[in-house]
C-alpha positions in Angstrom: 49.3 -1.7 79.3 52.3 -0.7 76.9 55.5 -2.2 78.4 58.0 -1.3 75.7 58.2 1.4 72.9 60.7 3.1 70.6 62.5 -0.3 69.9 63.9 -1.2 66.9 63.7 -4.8 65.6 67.2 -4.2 63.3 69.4 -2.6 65.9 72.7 -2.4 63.9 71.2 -0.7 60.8 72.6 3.0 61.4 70.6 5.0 62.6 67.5 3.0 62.8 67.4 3.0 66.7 67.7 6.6 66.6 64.4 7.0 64.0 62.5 3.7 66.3 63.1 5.9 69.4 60.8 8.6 68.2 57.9 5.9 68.1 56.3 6.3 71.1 52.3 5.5 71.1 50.5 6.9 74.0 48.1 4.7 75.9 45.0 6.2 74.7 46.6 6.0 70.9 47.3 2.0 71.0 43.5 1.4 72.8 42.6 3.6 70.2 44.1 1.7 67.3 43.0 -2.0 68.6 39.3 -0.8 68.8 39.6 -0.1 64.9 42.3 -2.8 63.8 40.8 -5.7 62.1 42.6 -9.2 61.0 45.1 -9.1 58.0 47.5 -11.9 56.7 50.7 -12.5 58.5 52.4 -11.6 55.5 50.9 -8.2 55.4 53.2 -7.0 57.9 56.2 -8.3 56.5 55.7 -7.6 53.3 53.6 -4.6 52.7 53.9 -2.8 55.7 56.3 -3.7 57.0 58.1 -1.2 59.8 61.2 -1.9 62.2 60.0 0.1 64.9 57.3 -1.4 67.4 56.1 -1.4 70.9 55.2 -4.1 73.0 52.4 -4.4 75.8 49.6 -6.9 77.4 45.5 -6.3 77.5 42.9 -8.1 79.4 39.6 -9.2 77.8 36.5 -9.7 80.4 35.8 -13.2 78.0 39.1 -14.3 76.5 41.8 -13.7 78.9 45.4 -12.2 78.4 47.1 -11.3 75.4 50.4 -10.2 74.6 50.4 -7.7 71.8 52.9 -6.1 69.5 52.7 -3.1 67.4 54.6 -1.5 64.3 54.9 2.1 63.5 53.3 1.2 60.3 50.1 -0.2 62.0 50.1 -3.5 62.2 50.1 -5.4 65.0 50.0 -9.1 66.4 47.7 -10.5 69.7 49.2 -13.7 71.1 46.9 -15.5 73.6 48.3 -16.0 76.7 46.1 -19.3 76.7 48.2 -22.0 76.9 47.7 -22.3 72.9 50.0 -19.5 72.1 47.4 -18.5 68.5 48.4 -15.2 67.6 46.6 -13.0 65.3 47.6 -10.4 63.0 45.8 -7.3 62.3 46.0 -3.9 61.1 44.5 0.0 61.0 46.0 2.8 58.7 44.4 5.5 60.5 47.1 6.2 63.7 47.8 9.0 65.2 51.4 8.4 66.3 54.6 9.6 64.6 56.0 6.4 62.1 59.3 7.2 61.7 59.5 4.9 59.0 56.5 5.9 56.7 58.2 7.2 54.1 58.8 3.4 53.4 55.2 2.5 52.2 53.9 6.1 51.0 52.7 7.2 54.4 54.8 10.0 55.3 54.0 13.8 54.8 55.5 14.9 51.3 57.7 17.7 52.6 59.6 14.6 55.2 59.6 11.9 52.3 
């Protein structure tokens, strides 16, 4: 279930909440993108592709329960457990289908936008 989208994690950099609020991942694109993400260094997604814009949601697994997951426009994306433990993993999949508005950032973007 996606419960937020088009946010922007930098909301008093101009005109970044206007570029986040294009970022708006369907349902079928985020279930989609976690059936082909796999686990990447925290630091991946602050470093190397790193993105402002994210959406938020929850999914249920049939053996490990609720998580609480976050997604960048640049495709990474954290699970949180919503075990009691709090262990959150980070992961990532280049292939999406939804509009980054930030992908010029990291080489992503289309050459006539970038």
């Amino acid at each position: 279930m996606i419960l937020e989208s088009g946010l922007n994690a930098y909301p008093r950099e101009p005109g970044l909440t206007e570029a986040c609020s294009k970022f708006k991942p369907t349902a079928s694109q985020v279930k989609a993108f976690f059936a082909k993400a796999y686990p990447v260094p925290g630091r991946f997604g602050s470093h190397d592709r790193f993105a402002p814009c994210y959406a938020s949601g929850t999914m249920e697994f049939s053996d490990f329960g609720k998580v609480t997951w976050g997604l960048t426009s640049g495709g990474t994306a954290s699970y949180t457990f919503d075990d009691g433990h709090g262990e959150t993993i980070q992961l990532f999949y280049g292939g999406y289908k939804w509009f980054d508005p930030t992908a010029c950032e990291y080489g992503d973007g289309e050459l006539e936008i970038c």
